[in-house]
C-alpha positions, -999 to 999 in steps of 0.1 A, spaced: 108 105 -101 105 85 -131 78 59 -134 90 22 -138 86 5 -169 62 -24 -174 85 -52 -169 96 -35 -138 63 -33 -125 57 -71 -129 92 -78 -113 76 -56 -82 41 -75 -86 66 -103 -76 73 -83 -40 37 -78 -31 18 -107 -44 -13 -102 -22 -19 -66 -39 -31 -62 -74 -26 -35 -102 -51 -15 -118 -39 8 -140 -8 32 -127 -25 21 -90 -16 -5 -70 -50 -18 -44 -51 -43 -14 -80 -47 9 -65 -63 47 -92 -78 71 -86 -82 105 -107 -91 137 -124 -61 149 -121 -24 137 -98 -14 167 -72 -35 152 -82 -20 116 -74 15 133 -42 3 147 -31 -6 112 -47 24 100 -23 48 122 4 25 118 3 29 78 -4 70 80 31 72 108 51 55 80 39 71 54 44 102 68 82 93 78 88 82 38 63 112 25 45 90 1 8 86 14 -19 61 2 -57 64 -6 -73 49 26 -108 36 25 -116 22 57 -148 -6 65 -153 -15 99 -126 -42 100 -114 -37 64 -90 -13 52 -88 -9 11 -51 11 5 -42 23 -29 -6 34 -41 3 53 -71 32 82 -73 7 111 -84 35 132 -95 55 107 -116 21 97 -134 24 64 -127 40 32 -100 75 40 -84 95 21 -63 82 40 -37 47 24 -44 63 -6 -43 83 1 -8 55 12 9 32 -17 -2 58 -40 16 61 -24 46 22 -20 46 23 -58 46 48 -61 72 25 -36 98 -2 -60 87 16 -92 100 22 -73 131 -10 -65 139 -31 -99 132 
């Protein structure tokens, strides 16, 4: 997989405007209420990943759950960071 080019990556900053880039990694930190619901979110995000075989960095804080996306073997973003950063969102909305 070929990594996308900078003005592709700002055209998918456009997707996924709560998320930020740092470097070749995309980051977004998600609060929510209590850590059950943090879990839930959690095992949510690690059942799609698994589906679409692209996994984030999880860091998880009580009711705070930091993800990071990169495509370690294109050296860089993907569309699949990008993908997966939507549908992260979308498990979010679900869940608060």
């Amino acid at each position: 997989m070929k990594p996308l080019t900078p003005a592709e990556i700002r055209l998918g900053m456009h997707r996924v405007p709560h998320w930020t880039r740092r470097g070749a990694m995309l980051r977004r930190t998600f609060e929510f209420n209590e850590f059950v619901a943090a879990m839930k979110f959690v095992n949510s995000v690690a059942r799609v990943a698994e589906k679409v075989q692209h996994h984030p960095d999880i860091d998880i804080r009580w009711n705070r759950v930091t993800l990071r996306l990169t495509t370690h073997d294109a050296d860089g973003l993907t569309e699949r960071d990008f993908s997966l950063a939507e549908r992260c969102h979308a498990i979010a909305e679900t869940i608060k």
